[in-house]
C-alpha positions as CSV (number, residue, x, y, z in Angstrom):
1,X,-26.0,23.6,0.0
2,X,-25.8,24.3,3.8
3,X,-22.9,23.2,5.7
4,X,-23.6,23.0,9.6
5,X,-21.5,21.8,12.4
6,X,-24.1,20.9,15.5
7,X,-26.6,18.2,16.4
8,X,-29.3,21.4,16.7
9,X,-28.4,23.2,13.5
10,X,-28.8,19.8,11.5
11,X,-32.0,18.7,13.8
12,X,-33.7,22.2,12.5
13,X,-32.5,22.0,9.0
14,X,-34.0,18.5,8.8
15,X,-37.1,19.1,10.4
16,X,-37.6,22.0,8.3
17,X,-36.9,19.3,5.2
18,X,-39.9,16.9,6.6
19,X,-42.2,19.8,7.2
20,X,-41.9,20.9,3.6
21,X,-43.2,17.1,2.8
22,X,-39.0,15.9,1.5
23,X,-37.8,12.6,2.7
24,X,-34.5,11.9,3.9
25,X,-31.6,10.3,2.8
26,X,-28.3,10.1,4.7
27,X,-24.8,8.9,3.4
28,X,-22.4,9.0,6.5
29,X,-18.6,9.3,5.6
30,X,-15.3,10.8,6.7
31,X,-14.8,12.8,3.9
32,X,-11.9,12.1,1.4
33,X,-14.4,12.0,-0.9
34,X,-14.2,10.0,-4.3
35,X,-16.1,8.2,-6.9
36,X,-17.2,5.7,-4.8
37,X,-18.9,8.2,-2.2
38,X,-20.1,9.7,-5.7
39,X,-22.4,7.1,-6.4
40,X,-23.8,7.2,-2.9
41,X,-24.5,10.4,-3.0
42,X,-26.0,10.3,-6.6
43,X,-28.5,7.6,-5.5
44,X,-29.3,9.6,-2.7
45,X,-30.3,12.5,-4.8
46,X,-32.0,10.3,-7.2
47,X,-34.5,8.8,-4.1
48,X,-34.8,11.5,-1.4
49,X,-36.0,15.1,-1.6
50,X,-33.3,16.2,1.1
51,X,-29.6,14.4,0.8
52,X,-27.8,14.7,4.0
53,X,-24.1,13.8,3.7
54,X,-22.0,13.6,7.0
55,X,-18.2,13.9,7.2
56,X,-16.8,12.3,10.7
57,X,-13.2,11.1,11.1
58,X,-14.5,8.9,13.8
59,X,-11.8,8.0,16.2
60,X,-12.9,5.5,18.1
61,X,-13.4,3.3,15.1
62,X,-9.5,2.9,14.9
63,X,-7.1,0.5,16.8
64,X,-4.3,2.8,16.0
65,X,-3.6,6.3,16.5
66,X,-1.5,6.7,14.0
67,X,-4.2,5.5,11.6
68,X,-6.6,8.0,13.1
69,X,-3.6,10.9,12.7
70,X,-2.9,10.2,9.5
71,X,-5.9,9.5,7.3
72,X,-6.8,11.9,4.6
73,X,-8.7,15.4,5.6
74,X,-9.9,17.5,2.7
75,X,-12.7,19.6,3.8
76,X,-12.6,22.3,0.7
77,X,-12.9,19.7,-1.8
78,X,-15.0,17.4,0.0
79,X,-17.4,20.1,0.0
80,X,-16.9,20.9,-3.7
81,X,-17.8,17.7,-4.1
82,X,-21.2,17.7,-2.4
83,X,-22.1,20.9,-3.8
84,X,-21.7,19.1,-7.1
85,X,-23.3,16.4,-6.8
86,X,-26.5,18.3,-5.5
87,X,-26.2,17.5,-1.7
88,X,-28.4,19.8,0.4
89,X,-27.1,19.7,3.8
90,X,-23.4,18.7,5.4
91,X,-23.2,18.1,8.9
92,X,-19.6,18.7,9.3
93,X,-19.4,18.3,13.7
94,X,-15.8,18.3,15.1
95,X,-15.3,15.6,17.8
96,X,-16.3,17.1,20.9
97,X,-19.8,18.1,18.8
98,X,-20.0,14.3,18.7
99,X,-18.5,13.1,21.7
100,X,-18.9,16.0,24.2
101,X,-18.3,13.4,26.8
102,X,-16.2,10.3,27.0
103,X,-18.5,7.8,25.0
104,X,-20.3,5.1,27.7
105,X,-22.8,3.5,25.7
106,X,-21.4,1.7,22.8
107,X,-23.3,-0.2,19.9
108,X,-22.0,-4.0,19.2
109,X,-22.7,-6.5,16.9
110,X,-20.7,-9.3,17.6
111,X,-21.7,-12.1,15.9
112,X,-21.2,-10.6,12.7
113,X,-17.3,-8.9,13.6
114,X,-15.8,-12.5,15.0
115,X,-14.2,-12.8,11.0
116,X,-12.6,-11.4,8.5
117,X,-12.0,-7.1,9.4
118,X,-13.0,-7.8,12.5
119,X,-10.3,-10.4,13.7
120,X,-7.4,-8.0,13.1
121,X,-8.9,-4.7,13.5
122,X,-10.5,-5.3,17.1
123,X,-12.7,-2.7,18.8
124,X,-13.3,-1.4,14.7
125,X,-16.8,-2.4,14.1
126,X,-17.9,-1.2,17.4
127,X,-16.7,2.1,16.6
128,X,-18.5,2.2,13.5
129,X,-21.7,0.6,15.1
130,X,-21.4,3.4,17.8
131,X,-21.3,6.3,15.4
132,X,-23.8,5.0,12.5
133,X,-26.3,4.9,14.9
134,X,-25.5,8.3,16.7
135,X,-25.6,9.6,12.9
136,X,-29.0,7.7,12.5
137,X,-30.7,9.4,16.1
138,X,-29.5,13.0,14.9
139,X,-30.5,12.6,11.3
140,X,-33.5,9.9,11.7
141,X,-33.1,9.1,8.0
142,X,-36.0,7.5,5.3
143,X,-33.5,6.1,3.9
144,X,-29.3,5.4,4.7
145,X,-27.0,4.8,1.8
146,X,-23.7,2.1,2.3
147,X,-21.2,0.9,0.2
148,X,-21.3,-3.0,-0.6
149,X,-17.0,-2.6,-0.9
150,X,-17.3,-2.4,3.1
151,X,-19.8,-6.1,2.8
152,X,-19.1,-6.6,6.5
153,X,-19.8,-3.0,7.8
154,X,-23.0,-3.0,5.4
155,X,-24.2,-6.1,7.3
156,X,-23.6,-4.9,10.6
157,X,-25.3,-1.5,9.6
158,X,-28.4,-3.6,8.1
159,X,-28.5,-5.8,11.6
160,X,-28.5,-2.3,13.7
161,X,-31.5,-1.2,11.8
162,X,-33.4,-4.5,11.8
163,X,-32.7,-5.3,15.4
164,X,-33.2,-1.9,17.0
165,X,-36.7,-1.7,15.1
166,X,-35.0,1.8,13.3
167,X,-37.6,3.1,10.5
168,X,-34.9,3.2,8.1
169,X,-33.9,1.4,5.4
170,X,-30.5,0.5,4.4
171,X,-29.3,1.3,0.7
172,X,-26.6,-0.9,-0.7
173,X,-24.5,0.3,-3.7
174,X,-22.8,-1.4,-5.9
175,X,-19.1,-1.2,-5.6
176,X,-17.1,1.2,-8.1
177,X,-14.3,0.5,-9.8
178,X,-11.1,1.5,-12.1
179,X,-10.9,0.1,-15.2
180,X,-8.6,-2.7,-14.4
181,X,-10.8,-3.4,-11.8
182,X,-9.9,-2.1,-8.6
183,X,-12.2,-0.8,-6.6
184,X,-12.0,3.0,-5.6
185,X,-11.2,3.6,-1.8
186,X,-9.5,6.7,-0.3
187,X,-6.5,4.1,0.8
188,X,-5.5,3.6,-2.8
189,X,-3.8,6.9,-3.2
190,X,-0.8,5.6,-1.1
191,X,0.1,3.4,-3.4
192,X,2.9,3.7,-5.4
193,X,3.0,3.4,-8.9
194,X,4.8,-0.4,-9.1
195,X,2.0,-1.0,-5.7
196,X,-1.3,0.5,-8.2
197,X,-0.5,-1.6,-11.5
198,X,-0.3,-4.6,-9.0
199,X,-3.4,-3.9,-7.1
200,X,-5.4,-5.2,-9.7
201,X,-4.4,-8.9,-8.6
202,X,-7.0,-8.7,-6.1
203,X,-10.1,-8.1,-8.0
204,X,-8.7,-10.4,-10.4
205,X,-8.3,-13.3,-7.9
206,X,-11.7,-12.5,-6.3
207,X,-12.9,-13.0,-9.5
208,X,-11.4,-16.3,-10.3
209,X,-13.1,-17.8,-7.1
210,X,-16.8,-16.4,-7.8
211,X,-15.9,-17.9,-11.5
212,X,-15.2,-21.6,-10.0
213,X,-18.1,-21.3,-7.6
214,X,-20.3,-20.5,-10.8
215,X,-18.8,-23.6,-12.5
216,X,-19.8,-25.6,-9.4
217,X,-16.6,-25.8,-7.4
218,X,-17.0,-26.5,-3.7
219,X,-15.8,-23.1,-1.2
220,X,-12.5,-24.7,-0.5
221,X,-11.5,-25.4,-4.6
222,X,-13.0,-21.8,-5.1
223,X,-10.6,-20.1,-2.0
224,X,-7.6,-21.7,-3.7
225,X,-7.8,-21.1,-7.2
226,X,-8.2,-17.0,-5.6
227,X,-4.9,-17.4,-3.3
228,X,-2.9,-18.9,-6.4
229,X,-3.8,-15.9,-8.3
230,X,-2.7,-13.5,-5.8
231,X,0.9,-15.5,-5.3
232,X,1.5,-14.1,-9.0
233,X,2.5,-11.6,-7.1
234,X,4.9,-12.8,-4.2
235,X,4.8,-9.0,-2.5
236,X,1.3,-8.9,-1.8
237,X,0.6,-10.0,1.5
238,X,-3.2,-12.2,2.1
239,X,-4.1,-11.3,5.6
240,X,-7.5,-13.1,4.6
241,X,-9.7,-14.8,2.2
242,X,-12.7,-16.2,2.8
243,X,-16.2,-17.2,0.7
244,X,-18.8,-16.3,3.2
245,X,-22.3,-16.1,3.7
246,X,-23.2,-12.4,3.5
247,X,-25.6,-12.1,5.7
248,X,-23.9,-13.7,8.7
249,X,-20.4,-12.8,7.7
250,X,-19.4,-16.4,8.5
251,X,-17.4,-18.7,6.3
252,X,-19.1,-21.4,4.4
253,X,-18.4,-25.0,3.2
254,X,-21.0,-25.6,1.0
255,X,-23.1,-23.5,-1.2
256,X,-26.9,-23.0,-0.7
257,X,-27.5,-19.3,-1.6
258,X,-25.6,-16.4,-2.4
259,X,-22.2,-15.9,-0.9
260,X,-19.5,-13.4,-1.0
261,X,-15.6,-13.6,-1.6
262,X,-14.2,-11.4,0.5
263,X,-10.6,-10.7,1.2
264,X,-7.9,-8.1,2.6
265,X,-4.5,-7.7,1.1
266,X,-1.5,-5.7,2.4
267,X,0.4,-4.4,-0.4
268,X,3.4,-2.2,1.0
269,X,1.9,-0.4,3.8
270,X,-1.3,-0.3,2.3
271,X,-4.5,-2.7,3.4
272,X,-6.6,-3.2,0.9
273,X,-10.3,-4.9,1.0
274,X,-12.6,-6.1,-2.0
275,X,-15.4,-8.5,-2.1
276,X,-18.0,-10.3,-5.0
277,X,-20.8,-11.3,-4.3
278,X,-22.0,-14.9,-6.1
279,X,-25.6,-15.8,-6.8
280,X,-26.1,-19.3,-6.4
281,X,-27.9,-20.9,-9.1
C-alpha cells in the first residue's frame, strides 16, 4: 500500500494504475475508520483494480470549530486499516495540500440541503460538495463509493456527478449496523454506556414507520408511530424526522415510490443520524 500526501504524488500513482489497464475506485473519508468505512472499502476492492482511499478532516464542512477541533484523528490505525483491507493507495494531504489558498469557488447543491442536515448544520453540505468534487478532479475515479447512512450527502454527491456530466459513477452501500441495530458511525464512541444501550431507540423507531408505511399508512400516521417510539425514551432529543423522497430529499405526503425515513437524534451531546429506505409496493 502507498501512502502519499500531494495532488502530484497521487495524480502519478493513478495514472500509473490506468496505464497498467486497472480502473479506479475512490472511497473519500476523514479517517476514524470503522466497519462501516470497511464495507466501502471492501466493495471497492471487489470492483476496481486500484482502490484509492482518502483521509481529509475537511474544515470547511463544519459550522463549528470546536466540532472541527475535536473530531477523532487516528492516522496509524486508519492506515492499518487500509492495509488490511487491501487498499492500494492513501492520499493522506494536510490542509494547505488541499486548500493552499483561501477556497473561492465553492460547489452547491441547494435544492437538495434546504431539509433535514441541512437546516441546522448550515454551510455543511457545501463543504462536503466542495471537497467531493476536488477529491473527484485529483483522483478522476471509474467508480466513487458512499455510504447510504449519510442518504442526504449520497444524493447531493449523485446530483454533482449527474449535473456536472462527471464520468463517474456513484456506489451506494448499504448501511452497517450493531446487532441491536444501530448503525456504525465514528460519533457513537462518545456515548456512554446508559447513552449506547439507548441508542438503539432510533433504529427501532425508524423502523416502526417504514413498517406502517408497508401496511399502507399515510406519511403523517407513519412519522408518528416513529416519534412515539423514540418518547420511550424522554432524554433523547428529535431534532428531526421526516419520510422523504430520496431523490429530492424533500418531505412527502403521499406515497408513490420509494421513500426514506430519515431522522437525527441528540442523545447527550451526541447527534446521531439513521435512515430506511421503503420500497413502495
Amino acid at each position: 500500500m502507498k501512502v502519499v500526501k500531494t495532488v502530484s504524488e497521487l495524480r502519478d500513482a493513478v495514472s500509473a494504475a490506468r496505464q497498467s489497464g486497472q480502473n479506479i475506485g475512490l472511497v473519500p473519508t476523514m479517517g476514524a475508520l470503522h466497519k462501516g468505512h470497511g464495507a466501502l472499502i471492501d466493495r471497492a476492492r471487489a470492483e476496481s483494480g486500484c482502490v484509492v482511499v482518502s483521509i481529509f478532516v475537511n474544515p470547511i464542512q463544519f459550522d463549528k470549530k470546536e466540532d472541527y477541533e475535536k473530531y477523532g484523528r487516528a492516522m496509524e490505525s486508519d492506515l492499518a486499516f487500509c492495509r488490511e483491507r487491501g487498499t492500494d493507495l492513501v492520499f493522506a494531504p494536510d490542509e494547505a495540500e488541499m486548500y493552499p489558498q483561501p477556497q473561492r469557488v465553492f460547489v452547491e447543491a441547494r435544492a437538495l440541503s434546504e431539509y433535514l442536515c441541512g437546516m441546522f448544520r448550515p454551510g455543511h453540505f457545501r463543504g462536503v460538495a466542495t471537497v467531493v468534487t476536488k477529491l473527484f478532479n485529483m483522483v478522476q475515479p471509474d467508480r466513487a463509493y458512499f455510504g447510504e447512512k449519510d442518504a442526504q450527502q449520497l444524493a447531493i454527491i449523485q446530483a454533482i456527478a449527474a449535473d456536472l456530466n462527471m464520468p463517474i459513477t456513484i456506489v451506494p452501500v448499504a448501511t452497517v449496523r450493531e446487532e441491536d441495530g444501530l448503525a456504525i458511525s465514528s460519533r457513537n464512541v462518545r456515548l456512554d454506556t446508559d447513552q449506547r444501550s439507548r441508542a438503539a431507540t432510533l433504529y427501532r423507531a425508524l423502523r416502526a414507520a417504514a413498517d406502517r408505511l408497508a401496511s399502507g399508512a399515510r406519511p403523517v400516521e407513519a412519522r408518528l408511530a416513529a416519534i412515539n417510539v423514540l418518547r420511550e425514551q424522554p432524554s433523547i432529543r428529535v431534532e428531526y424526522l421526516e419520510i422523504v423522497d430520496p431523490q429530492t430529499m424533500r418531505p412527502v405526503e403521499e406515497i408513490h415510490g420509494p421513500v426514506r425515513v430519515a431522522a437525527a437524534v441528540w442523545i447527550g451531546e451526541t447527534r446521531l443520524i439513521d435512515n430506511v429506505l421503503q420500497v413502495h409496493r
